[in-house]
N, C-alpha and C positions, 0 to 999 in steps of 0.2 A: 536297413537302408544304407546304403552307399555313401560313406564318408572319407572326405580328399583332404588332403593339406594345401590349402591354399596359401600360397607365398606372401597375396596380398594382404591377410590378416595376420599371417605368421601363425596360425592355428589349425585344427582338423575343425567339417564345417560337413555335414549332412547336406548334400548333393540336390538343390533344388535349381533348375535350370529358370533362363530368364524366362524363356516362354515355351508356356508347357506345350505347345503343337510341335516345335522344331527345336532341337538341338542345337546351337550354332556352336561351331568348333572353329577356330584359326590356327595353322600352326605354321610356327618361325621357318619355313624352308629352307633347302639349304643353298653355300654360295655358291655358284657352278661355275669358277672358277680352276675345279678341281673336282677330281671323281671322289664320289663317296668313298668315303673308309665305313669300319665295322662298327666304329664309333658312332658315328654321324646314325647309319641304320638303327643303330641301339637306341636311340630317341626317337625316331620315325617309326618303330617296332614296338616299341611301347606306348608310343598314340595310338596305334593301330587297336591295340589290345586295348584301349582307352573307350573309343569307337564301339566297335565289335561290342563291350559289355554294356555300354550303356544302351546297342541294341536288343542285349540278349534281358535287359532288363524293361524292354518295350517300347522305349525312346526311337524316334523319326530323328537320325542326326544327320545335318548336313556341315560338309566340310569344308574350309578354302588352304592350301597352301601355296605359297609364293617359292619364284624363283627369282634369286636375286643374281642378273645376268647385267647388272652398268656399274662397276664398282669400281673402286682404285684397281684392287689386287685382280680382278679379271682384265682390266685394262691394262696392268705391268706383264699381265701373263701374254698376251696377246703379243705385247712388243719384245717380250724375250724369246718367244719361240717365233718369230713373224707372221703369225697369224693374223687372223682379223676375228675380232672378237668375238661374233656370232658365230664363227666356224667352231672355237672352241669352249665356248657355253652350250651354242646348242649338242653336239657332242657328247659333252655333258648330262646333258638333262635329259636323252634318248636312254645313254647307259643307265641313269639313277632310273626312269618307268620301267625299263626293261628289268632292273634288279630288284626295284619294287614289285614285279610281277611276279618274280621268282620264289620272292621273299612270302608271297601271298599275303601280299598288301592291299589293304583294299584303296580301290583309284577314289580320291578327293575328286567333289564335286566340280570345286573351281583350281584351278592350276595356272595361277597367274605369273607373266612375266612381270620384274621390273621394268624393261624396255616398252612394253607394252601399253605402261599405264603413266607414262609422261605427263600427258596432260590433266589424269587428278593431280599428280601431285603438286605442278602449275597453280594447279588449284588453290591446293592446300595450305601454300606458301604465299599466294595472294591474299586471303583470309587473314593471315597469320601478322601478314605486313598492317593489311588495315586496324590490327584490334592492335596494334604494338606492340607485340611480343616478340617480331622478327624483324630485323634491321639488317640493311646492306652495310658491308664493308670489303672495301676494294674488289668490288665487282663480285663478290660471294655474299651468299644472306645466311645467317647464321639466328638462331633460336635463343631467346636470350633465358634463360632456365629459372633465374629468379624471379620474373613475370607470371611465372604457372604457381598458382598456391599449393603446397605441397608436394613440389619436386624433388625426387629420388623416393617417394615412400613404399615402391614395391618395393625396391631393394630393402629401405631404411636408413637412407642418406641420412649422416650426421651433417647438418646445414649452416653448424657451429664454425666447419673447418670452413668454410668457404672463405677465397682468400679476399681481399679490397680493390685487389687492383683487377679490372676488368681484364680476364682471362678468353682465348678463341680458340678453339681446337677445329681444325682442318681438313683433318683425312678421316674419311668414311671407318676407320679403324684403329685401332690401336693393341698390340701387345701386350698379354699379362692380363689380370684379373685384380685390376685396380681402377681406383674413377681417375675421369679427367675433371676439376672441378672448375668449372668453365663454360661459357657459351660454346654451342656443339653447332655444327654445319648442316644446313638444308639444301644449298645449291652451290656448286660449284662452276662460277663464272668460269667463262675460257680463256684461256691464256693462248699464246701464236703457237701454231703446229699443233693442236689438241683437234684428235680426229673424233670424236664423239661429243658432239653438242648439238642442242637443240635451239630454238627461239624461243623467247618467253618474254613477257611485258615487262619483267626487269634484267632483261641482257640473253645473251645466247650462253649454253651455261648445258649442266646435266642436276638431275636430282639427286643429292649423297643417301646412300644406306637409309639414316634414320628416319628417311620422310618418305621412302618409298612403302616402305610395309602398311604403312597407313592407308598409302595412297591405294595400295590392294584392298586391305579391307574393306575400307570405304565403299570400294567401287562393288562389291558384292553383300554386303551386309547395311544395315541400314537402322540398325538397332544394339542395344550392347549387348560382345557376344556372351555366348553361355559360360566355355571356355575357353582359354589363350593357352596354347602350351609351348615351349622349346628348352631347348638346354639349358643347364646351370649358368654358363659360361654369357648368356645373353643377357643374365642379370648384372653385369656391369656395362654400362653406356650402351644399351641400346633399348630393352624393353620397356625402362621410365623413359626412355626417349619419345617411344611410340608411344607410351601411356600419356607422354604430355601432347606431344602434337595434337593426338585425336581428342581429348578433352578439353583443349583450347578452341576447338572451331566444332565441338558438337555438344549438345545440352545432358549428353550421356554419359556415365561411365564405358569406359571400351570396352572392358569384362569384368563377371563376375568371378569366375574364378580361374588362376593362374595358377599351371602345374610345370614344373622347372626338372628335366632330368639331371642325374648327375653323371661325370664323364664314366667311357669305359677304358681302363688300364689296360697294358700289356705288360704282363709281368712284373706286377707295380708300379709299371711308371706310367707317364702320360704317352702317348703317340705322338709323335716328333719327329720332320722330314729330317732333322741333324741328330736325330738316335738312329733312325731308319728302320723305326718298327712301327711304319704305318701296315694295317694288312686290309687288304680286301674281300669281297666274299667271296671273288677266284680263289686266292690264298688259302682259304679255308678249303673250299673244293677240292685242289689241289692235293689235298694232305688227305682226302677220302673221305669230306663227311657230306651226307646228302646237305639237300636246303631245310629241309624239317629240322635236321639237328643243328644246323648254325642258327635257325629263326628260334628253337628251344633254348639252345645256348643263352642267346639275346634277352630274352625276353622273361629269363628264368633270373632275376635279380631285381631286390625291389627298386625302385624307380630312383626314389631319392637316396641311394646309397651309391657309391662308387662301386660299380663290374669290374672284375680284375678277370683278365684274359690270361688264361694259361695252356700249354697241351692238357694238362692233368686235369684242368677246370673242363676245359669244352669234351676231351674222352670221357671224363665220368657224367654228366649228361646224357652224353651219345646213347652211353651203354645204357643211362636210366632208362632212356627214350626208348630203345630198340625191346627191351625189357617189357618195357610197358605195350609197345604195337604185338609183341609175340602172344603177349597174354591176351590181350584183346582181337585179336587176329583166331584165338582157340573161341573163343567167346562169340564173336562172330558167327562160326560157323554151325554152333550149336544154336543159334539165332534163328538160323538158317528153316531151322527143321519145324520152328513156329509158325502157323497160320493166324495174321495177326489178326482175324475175323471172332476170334475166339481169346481177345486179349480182355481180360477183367481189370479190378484197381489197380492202383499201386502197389507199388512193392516196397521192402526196405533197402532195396538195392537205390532203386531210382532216388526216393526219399535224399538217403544218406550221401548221395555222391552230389547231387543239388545241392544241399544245405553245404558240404563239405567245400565245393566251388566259390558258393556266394558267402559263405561267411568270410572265405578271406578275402576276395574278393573286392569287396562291402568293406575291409578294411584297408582303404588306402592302394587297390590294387595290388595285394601281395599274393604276383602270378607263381612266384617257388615255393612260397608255401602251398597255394591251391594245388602245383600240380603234382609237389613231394606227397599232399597227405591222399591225393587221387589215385596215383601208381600206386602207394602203400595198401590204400582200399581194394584195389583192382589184382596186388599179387596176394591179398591172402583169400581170394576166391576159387574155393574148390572147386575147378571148371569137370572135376570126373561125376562130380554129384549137382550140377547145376541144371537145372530143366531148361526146356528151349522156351518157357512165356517169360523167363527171372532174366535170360541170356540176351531176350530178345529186348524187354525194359532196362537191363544195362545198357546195352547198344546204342538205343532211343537217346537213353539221357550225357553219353559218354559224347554222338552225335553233336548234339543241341551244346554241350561242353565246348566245346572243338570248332565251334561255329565262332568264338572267341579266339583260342587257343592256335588253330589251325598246325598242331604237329603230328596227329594221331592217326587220323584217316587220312 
């Protein structure tokens, strides 16, 4: 059976969805203030392969991700280059579908803007005011955190530190991978010369970051979801954020289970515009590798561990990968000379390369083990002495693999 590490127990937990007809999955989109890097994919790459195996395990999953297109930082970006904001989000968000396409990503069901979903989150913030847990101050309304019982506990907020004096944090953001311990921001009243705001019953204003992901959910899901997933990096100030809003204005947990990637490295360090080793998946391209071996690359590191980016890292991949399509590519063809009219049981091929999949699989999603111990299976098959019904049930089941996997065929 399929067992995850859920963040929110801090434990591995045997994979029972909320409702067994549909899958609900949410994942934290990203800010399109900026073109994806390799990093950013690496988390969207491994939902993907998240997706994909809870199908290949028979699950109906359906998906929502957000685009967060009204924020400080797309707003600073907009006035540094004199753009206007939708020129360069959406921009944006055509490049990330286009390189999700590439990626052979499979397209989410719902693909919501921030911009688009104003008025939940209107909403959201109205609710919030009448139960008192949200209060205006100078013209912003901000989320008062110690109102919500149990605030910070996906993370594990120590609640100890919490300081006396009534704290307010501001901007939709903040630097570094530490808390703010403080009352966090829902709306951001307008100040003069502020070209993005909207009307709303408590002032003309925009929605900050925290209240908007909800306000997506919300608006497509209506039950708690099965999964929540997004980066490591969201477990500080933002996903107890969303976990309180939505649990303060609905009778339900938001999700059952929460899966948090961890970053990916370039040459041990972090990607950084002041190191200047962000890369893209041009950049890769560039240097000669197909999309199969960058999505391999990606995807070949277990989830919760830090991917270190290297030449020597993503070449020896490459070469596994190509390694692997050449043998299978021979196997194929002796496939070929089978008429599957005349195909009987199983075999120990089919068998062994199943179990070999799903048992790592089944453990917490470990795609490099699956796919190290799968190429290992697949080169020491004597394709000179292989028949075409053994060649043909490899193929079948390497197929049905790869329906996950998406690097081989």
């Amino acid at each position: 059976m399929l067992r995850l590490y859920n963040t929110l127990s801090k434990s591995f937990e045997v994979f029972h969805p909320f409702n067994k007809s549909v899958v609900s999955v949410f994942t934290c989109g990203p800010s399109v203030y900026q073109r994806a890097h390799i990093g950013n994919f690496r988390t969207f790459l491994i939902e993907d392969i998240l997706l994909r195996y809870l199908e290949f395990l028979g699950y109906r999953v359906i998906r929502g991700m957000n685009f967060t297109d009204i924020e400080d930082k797309a707003i600073n970006e907009a006035e540094k280059r004199n753009l206007s904001l939708k020129t360069i989000t959406e921009n944006n968000i055509r490049k990330f579908i286009h390189e999700m396409k590439m990626l052979r990503m499979k397209k989410p069901e719902f693909l919501p803007r921030a911009s688009e979903n104003i008025d939940m989150a209107i909403n959201i913030i109205e609710i919030l005011l009448r139960k008192g847990i949200a209060y205006k101050y100078k013209n912003n309304i901000y989320f008062d955190a110690l109102k919500f019982k149990g605030f910070g506990k996906l993370y594990g907020l120590d609640l100890s530190k919490w300081p006396e004096e009534k704290k307010r944090f501001h901007k939709d953001t903040y630097p570094g991978i530490q808390w703010n311990l403080g009352d966090f921001i829902l709306w951001h009243g307008c100040k003069e010369n502020d070209k993005y705001c909207w009307n709303s019953p408590f002032g003309p204003g925009r929605p900050a970051w925290n209240v908007q992901d909800p306000s997506m959910v919300l608006k497509h899901f209506s039950e708690t979801l099965s999964i929540y997933c997004g980066g490591i990096d969201n477990l500080y100030r933002h996903h107890d954020y969303s976990l309180a809003i939505i649990e303060s204005v609905k009778p339900y947990p938001m999700a059952r289970y929460w899966l948090h990637c961890q970053h990916l490295y370039i040459d041990g360090k972090k990607m950084s515009k002041s190191r200047g080793n962000i890369l893209y998946i041009d950049d890769l391209r560039k240097k000669g590798y197909s999309l199969k071996e960058i999505r391999c690359f990606l995807i070949c590191g277990h989830y919760r561990e830090i991917l270190n980016y290297s030449e020597t890292n993503l070449k020896n991949i490459s070469l596994q990968l190509k390694a692997l399509r050449k043998t299978v590519f021979k196997i194929d063809n002796i496939a070929k000379r089978f008429s599957n009219d005349r195909i009987s049981g199983a075999n120990k091929y089919k068998k062994n390369l199943i179990n070999i999949f799903k048992r790592n699989m089944d453990n917490d999603l470990h795609v490099k083990e699956a796919f190290n111990e799968i190429a290992d299976f697949v080169s020491r098959i004597n394709t000179d002495k292989l028949k075409p019904e053994n060649a043909y049930k490899i193929i079948q089941s390497l197929k049905k693999i790869d329906k996950v996997l998406m690097v081989i065929f």
